[in-house]
N, C-alpha and C positions, 0 to 999 in steps of 0.2 A: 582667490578670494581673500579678502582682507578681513583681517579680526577689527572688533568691536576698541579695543583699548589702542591696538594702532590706528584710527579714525583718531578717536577721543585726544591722541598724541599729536594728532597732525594738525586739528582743531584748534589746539592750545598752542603751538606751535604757531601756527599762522595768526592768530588772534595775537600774540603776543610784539610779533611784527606792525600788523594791521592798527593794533591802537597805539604805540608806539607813533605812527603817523597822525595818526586823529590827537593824538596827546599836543603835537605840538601844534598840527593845527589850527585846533580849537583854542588854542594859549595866543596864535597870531590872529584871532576872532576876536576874540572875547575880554583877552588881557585880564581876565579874573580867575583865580585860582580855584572858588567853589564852582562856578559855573565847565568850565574845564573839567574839574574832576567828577563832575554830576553827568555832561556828556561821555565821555568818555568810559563811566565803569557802567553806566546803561546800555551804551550801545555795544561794549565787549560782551557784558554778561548776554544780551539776545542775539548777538553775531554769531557767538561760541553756540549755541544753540541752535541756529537758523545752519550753520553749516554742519554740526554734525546731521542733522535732520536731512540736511539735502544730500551728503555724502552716505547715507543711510538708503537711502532712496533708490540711488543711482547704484549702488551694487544689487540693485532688483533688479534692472534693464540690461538685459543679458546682448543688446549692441555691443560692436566690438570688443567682444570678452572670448575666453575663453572659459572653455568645462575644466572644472575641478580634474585634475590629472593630466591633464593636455600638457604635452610638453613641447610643442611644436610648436617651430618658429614662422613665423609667416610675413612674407615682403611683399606690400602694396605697392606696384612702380605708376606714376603717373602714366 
């Protein structure tokens, strides 16, 4: 199981990446700096959200997971 503040870190983490990309992107778009910085802290600020939401979600769908205290390893071979 995964805690709630390591989500929130993984989140930030990857968004920090993610718009990194979109930052320059949008800079070989648009060639303007408010326009760039208006996409860019929009789409981070609902991205960082839409993923913790969806990483949130997916530790309810108990598919390939294990139970809490499972310590056993298990090999899928094609």
């Amino acid at each position: 199981m995964e805690s709630k503040k390591r989500t929130a870190i993984k989140a930030l983490s990857y968004r920090a990446l993610v718009t990194s990309i979109l930052l320059v992107v949008s800079w070989i778009f648009t060639s303007d700096i408010g326009q760039t910085t208006l996409i860019t802290v929009v789409y981070a600020a609902l991205a960082t959200v839409g993923y913790y939401g969806h990483e949130r979600v997916w530790l309810k769908v108990g598919w390939q997971t294990r139970k809490k205290g499972d310590t056993r390893v298990t090999c899928h071979l094609p």
